[in-house]
N, C-alpha and C positions, 0 to 999 in steps of 0.2 A: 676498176671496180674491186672492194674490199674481198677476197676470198674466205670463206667461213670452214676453219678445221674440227673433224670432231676431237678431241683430246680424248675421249674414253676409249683404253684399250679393248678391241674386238676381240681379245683371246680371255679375258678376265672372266670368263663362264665357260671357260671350256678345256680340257685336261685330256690329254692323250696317254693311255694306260696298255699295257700289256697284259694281255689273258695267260693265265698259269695255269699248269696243270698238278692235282695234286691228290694225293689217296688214292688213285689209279681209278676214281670215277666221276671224279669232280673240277671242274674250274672254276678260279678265282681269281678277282679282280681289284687292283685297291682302289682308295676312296683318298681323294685330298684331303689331309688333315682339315685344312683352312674352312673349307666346305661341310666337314662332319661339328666343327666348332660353331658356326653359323647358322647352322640351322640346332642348334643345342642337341646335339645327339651324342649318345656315349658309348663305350664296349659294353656288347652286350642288349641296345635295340635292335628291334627287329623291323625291316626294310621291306619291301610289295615290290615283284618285279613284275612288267607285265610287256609281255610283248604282242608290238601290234606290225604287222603287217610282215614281210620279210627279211625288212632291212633297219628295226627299230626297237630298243629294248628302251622301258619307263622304267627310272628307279625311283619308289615315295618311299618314305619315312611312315611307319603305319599309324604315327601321333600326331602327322599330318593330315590321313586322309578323312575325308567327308564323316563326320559322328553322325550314326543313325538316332543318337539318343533324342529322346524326345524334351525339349526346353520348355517348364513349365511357368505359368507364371497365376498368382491370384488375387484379385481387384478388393477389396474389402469398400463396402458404397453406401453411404448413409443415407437416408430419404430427402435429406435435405441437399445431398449434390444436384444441380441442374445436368438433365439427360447430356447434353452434348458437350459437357466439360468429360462425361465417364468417356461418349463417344470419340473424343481426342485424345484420351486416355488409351484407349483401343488397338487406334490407329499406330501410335508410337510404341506399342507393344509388337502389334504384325508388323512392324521394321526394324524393328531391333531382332527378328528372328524367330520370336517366340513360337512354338507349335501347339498348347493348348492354353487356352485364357479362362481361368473360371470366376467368374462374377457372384460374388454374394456378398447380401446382407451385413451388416458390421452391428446392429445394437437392435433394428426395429423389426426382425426376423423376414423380413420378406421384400421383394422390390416392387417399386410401384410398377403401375401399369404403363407409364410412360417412358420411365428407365428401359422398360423390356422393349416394348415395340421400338427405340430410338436405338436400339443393340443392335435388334435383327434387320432393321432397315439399314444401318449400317455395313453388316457382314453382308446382305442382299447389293445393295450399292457398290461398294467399293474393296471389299477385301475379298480378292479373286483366290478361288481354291478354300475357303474357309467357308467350315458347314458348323449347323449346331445340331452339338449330340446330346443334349441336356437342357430341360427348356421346363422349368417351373419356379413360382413365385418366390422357392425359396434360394433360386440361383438358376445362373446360364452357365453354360458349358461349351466354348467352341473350340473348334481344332481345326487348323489347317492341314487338312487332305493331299494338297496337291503335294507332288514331290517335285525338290528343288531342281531337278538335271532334267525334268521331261521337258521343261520350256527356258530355253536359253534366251540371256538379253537381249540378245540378236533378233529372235523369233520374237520373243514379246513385244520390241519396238516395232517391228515391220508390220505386226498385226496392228499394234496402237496406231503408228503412220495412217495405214490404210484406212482406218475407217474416220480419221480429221481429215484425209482426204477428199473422202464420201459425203461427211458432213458440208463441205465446201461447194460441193458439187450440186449436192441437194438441195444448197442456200439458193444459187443462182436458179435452179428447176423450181425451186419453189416460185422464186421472185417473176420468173417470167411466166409460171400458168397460176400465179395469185393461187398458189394449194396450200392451204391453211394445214390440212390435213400431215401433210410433211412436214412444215417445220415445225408440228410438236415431234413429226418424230425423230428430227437432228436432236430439241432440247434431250429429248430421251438419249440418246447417245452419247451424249457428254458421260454420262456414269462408263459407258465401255470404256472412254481413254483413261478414264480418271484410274478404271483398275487394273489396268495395267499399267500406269505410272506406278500407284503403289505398288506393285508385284516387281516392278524392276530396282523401285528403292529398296526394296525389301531383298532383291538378291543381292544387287551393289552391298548391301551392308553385312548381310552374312558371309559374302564371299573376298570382302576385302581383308577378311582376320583368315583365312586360308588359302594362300597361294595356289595350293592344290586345286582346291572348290574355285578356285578364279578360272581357273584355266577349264576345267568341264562345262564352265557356264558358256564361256567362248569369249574368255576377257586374256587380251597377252599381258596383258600389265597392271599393276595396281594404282598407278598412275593415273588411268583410264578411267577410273569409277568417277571421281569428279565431271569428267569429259562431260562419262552419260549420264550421271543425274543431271547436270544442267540441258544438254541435250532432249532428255525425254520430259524436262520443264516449259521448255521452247514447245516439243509437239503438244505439250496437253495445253500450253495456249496458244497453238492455233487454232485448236478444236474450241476454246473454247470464244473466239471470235466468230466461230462459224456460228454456235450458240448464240451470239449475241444478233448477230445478222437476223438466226430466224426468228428473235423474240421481236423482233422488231418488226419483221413480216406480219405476225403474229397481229401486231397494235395497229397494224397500216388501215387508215379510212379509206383509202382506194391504191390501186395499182400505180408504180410508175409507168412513164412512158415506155414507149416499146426500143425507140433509139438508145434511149436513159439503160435498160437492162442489158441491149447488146453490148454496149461498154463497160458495164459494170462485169457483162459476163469475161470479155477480152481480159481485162483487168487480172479479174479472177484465174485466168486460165494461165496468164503471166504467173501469177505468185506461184502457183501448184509448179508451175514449171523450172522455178527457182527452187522452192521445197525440194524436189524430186531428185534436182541434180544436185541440190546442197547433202541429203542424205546419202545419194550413193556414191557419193564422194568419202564419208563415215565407213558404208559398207567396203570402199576397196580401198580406203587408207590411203587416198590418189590428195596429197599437197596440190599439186595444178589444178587439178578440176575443183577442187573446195576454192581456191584462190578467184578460179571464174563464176563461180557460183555469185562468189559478194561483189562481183563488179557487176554481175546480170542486173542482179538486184536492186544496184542506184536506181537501173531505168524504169523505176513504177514509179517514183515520184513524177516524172513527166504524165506516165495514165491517169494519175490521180488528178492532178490539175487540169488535164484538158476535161475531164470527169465534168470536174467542177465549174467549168469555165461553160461548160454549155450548159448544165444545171442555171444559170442564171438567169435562165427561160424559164424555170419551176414556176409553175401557178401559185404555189403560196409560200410561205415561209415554213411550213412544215414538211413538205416535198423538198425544198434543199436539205435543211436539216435533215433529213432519212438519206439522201443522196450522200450527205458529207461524213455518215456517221456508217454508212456500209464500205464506202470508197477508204474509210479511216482503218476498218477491221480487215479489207483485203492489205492494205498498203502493210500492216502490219506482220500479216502471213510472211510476204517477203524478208519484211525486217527482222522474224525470227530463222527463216531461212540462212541468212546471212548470219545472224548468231552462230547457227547452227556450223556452218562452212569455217568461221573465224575458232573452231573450237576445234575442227579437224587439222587446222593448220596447227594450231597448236601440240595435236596427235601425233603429228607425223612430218612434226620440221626437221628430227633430227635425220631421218632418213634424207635428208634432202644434202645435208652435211658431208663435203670431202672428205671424204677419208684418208687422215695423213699415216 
């Protein structure tokens, strides 16, 4: 069997220096040339030392660290834009970073009333931590509030997880007590994953232009940010499978069979249990367990077809069809699961690498 070596030397980020003493109150320490060239620094900036704990000194570059400043940006909108061209307008401003967006008029002094209510439904929806501080016909004003460090990628995906998880869960509680009642309110929950998708695109993107800001978020690598946009693409459709399930609860002329939803709920409880171990395989950076995650995973296509295979007792043609098309969105959850595991291996093969 071929043996796989890592070639990148393990000492190339790390320097062993002596502490001096000097002016009879101070010590001092040098600094790799190579390293002060690298990061563009010259005699004469000024460095943040912080230490934590009692065995650990932080050195930043202060033109590194986190800018409180505020990033403005201003929409100029004529009456004749359609509302949801400004509203995608928006969106790719709150990911790009921006902290206040002001929206006004460009020629016909005022916006309509549809521009306005498609703003605020907007910033209501999907753009988590952004309020409006300014709110008349002659312009919006919004600002994102929330601060970048108090919710880290980490937290924001496990909240996202959680509740496509709920949504799944919900589907099958809905399907087997026929509660109409619920699966509006899974639809209604698609907006929670959706904002925090955008709130994590939105760190991924501010934090990839500051190593420093990568690292408070709870990112070791810049690398990574790919990983988890695609990652937290994969969760927000699984939630929004779950959505599709209850809309279709929703349309249903009568319940399925009761056998019909015990398998569909099995099914169901497979995928979540591929999801679970496909994410915490993300969460501890574990190559093997991501690796069994997408072998778990092949074995829904066998639930699926046996799904289906007894489906062919459905009373009519419309009862399969609902059977093939729930069976089709759980089968799916899996298959993002599996995504999700094939994206960890990618994370963390090199750790996997001898070290020659």
């Amino acid at each position: 069997m071929e043996k796989l070596y890592d070639i990148n030397k393990s000492d190339q980020n790390e320097e062993t220096r002596k502490i001096q003493y000097t002016g009879g109150s101070s010590y001092i320490v040098s600094l790799p040339k190579k390293w002060v060239q690298d990061l563009g620094l010259k005699q004469g900036d000024h460095v943040s030392i912080l230490r934590q704990g009692n065995s650990l000194l932080q050195l930043t570059p202060v033109s590194k660290r986190v800018s409180k400043e505020q990033k403005e940006a201003t929409i100029e909108i004529s009456k004749d834009d359609a509302p949801y061209f400004l509203a995608r307008k928006l969106i790719s401003l709150y990911f790009l970073g921006f902290n206040i967006v002001n929206i006004i008029p460009k020629e016909f002094g005022r916006l309509t009333s549809q521009q306005r209510e498609v703003m605020k439904d907007v910033v209501k929806r999907v753009l988590m931590g952004t309020e409006i501080i300014a709110d008349s016909a002659g312009g919006i004003t919004l600002q994102v509030l929330i601060n970048l460090l108090e919710l880290s990628v980490d937290a924001a995906f496990k909240r996202m997880l959680l509740i496509a998880k709920s949504m799944h869960r919900d589907a099958v509680l809905s399907l087997r007590e026929n509660n109409l009642e619920l699966a509006k309110e899974i639809v209604k929950s698609d907006d929670d994953v959706d904002r925090f998708s955008f709130y994590i695109v939105r760190q991924l993107n501010i934090a990839i232009r500051n190593e420093h800001l990568l690292k408070e978020i709870g990112l070791d690598d810049s690398r990574n940010c790919l990983g988890y946009r695609l990652i937290t693409k994969s969760t927000e459709r699984v939630a929004d499978h779950a959505t599709i399930i209850a809309k279709d609860i929703i349309e249903m002329d009568r319940p399925l069979s009761r056998d019909t939803v015990e398998n569909i709920a099995n099914m169901s409880n497979f995928a979540l249990e591929v999801l679970d171990e496909a994410c915490l395989s993300m969460f501890k950076r574990d190559y093997n367990s991501a690796d069994r995650s997408i072998e778990k995973a092949r074995k829904i296509d066998a639930l699926e077809k046996a799904i289906l295979h007894t489906s062919d007792k459905a009373k009519d043609i419309n009862e399969m069809y609902r059977i093939k098309l729930i069976t089709e969105s759980i089968r799916r959850v899996a298959e993002y699961a599996s995504d999700i595991a094939e994206i960890v291996l990618n994370m963390t093969v090199e750790k996997t690498l001898r070290k020659d």
